[in-house]
N, C-alpha and C positions, 0 to 999 in steps of 0.2 A: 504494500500500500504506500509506502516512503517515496518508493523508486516511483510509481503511477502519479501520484499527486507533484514528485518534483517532473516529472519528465512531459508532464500533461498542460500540468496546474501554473508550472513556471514560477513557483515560492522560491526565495530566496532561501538559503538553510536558517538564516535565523527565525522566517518567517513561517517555515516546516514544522522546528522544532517549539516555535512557540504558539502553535496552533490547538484551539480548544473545542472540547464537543462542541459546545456553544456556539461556534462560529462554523460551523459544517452541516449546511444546509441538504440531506441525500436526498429527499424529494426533489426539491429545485435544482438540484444537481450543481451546485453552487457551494464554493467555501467564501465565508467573509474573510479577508484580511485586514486584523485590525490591531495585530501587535507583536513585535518580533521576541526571541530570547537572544539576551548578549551578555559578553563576559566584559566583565567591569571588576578588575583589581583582584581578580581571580573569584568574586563571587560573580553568580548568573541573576540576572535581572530580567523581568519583563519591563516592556518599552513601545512606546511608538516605532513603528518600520520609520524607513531611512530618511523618504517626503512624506507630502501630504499626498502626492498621485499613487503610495504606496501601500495607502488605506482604499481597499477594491474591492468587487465582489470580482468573484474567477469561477465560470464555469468549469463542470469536469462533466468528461463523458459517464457513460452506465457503468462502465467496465471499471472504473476509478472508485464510481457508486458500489458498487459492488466489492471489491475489493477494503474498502474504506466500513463498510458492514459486515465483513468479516473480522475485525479488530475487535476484540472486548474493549467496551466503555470500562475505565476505572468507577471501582466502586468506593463512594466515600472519601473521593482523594480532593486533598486543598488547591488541586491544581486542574483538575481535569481535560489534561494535555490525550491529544490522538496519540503523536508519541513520545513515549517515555522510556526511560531506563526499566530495566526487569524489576525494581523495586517500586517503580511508581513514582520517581522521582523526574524532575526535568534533566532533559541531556547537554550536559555542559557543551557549547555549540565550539570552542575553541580547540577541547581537548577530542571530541564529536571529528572535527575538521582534520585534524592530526595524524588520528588514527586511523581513520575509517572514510571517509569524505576523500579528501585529496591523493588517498593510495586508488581508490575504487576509479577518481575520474583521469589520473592516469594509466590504468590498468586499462579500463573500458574505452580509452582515447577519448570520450568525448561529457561535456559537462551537461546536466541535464536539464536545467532553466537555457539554455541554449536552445537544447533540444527541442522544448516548449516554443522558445519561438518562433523554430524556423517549422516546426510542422504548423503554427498557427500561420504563416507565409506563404506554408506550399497550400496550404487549406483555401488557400483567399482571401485571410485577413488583408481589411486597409491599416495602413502601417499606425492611422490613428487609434484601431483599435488596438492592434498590437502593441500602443504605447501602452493606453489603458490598461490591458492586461496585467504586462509587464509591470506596471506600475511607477514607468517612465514616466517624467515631466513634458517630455516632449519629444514630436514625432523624428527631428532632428536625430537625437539620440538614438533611436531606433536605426533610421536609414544608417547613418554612421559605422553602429556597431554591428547592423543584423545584413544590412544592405548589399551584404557577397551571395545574402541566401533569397536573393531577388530573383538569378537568372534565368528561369523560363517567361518573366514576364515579358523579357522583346519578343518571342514568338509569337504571346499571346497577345500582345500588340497588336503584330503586326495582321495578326490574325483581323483580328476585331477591326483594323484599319482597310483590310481587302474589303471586306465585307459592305464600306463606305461608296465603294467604287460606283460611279455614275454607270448609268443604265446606257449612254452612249458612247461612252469609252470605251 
């Protein structure tokens, strides 16, 4: 469910790990983001995300849904994070990142909030939504950093531009 929600959902790891039932909408298919976990002076804190464009809602498909209904809700817990350490605790995102995060996205070549955006690119997203998602400030940002994962769209240009063609030419 980790790997779905980052590779789908496009959460940032802080934004992963400091996600609450509460903000995981499975009917609407929809997670709210509305607060990250970070390490501060070696304690973990919850927090606003990075902007203000980084409080979103983010669809997810069925299979996320599904996936995401398969976790046990904590029972009784002061935090009621989707996930947590095997005690029920929140997962320190720096020593999280260290160990397991940054070996995984060089093993598997590729990072997964990436991934999220370029499959919302090949899907058809417009890059403004793409911002949105993303939880970019702006569309700018997007084309810049996502904008190599563009290239089918001059065919489909040029496609859409044939199709222009006057009826006497």
């Amino acid at each position: 469910a980790f790997v779905l929600v980052a590779g789908f959902g496009g959460l940032r790891l802080g934004e992963l790990l400091g996600l609450r039932w509460e903000n995981v909408y499975l009917e609407a298919q929809r997670i709210q983001v509305l607060e990250t976990l970070v390490d501060v002076e070696a304690q973990i804190e919850f927090g606003p995300p990075k902007t203000k464009a980084s409080l979103r809602p983010v669809p997810i498909p069925s299979f996320v849904v599904e996936a995401l209904q398969a976790l046990d809700a904590p029972e009784n817990s002061a935090y009621d994070l989707v996930f947590r350490s095997p005690k029920g605790q929140p997962i320190r995102p720096a020593l999280f990142r260290r160990r397991f995060w940054n070996p995984a996205v060089r093993q598997a070549g590729l990072d997964l909030r990436h991934t999220a955006v370029s499959l919302w690119i090949a899907d058809g997203a417009h890059p403004k939504q793409v911002a949105a998602l993303a939880g970019h400030t702006s569309v700018s940002v997007v084309l810049d950093r996502y904008g190599h994962l563009y290239p089918s769209h001059h065919s489909d240009l040029l496609e859409r531009m044939e199709r222009r063609r006057p009826s006497n030419a």
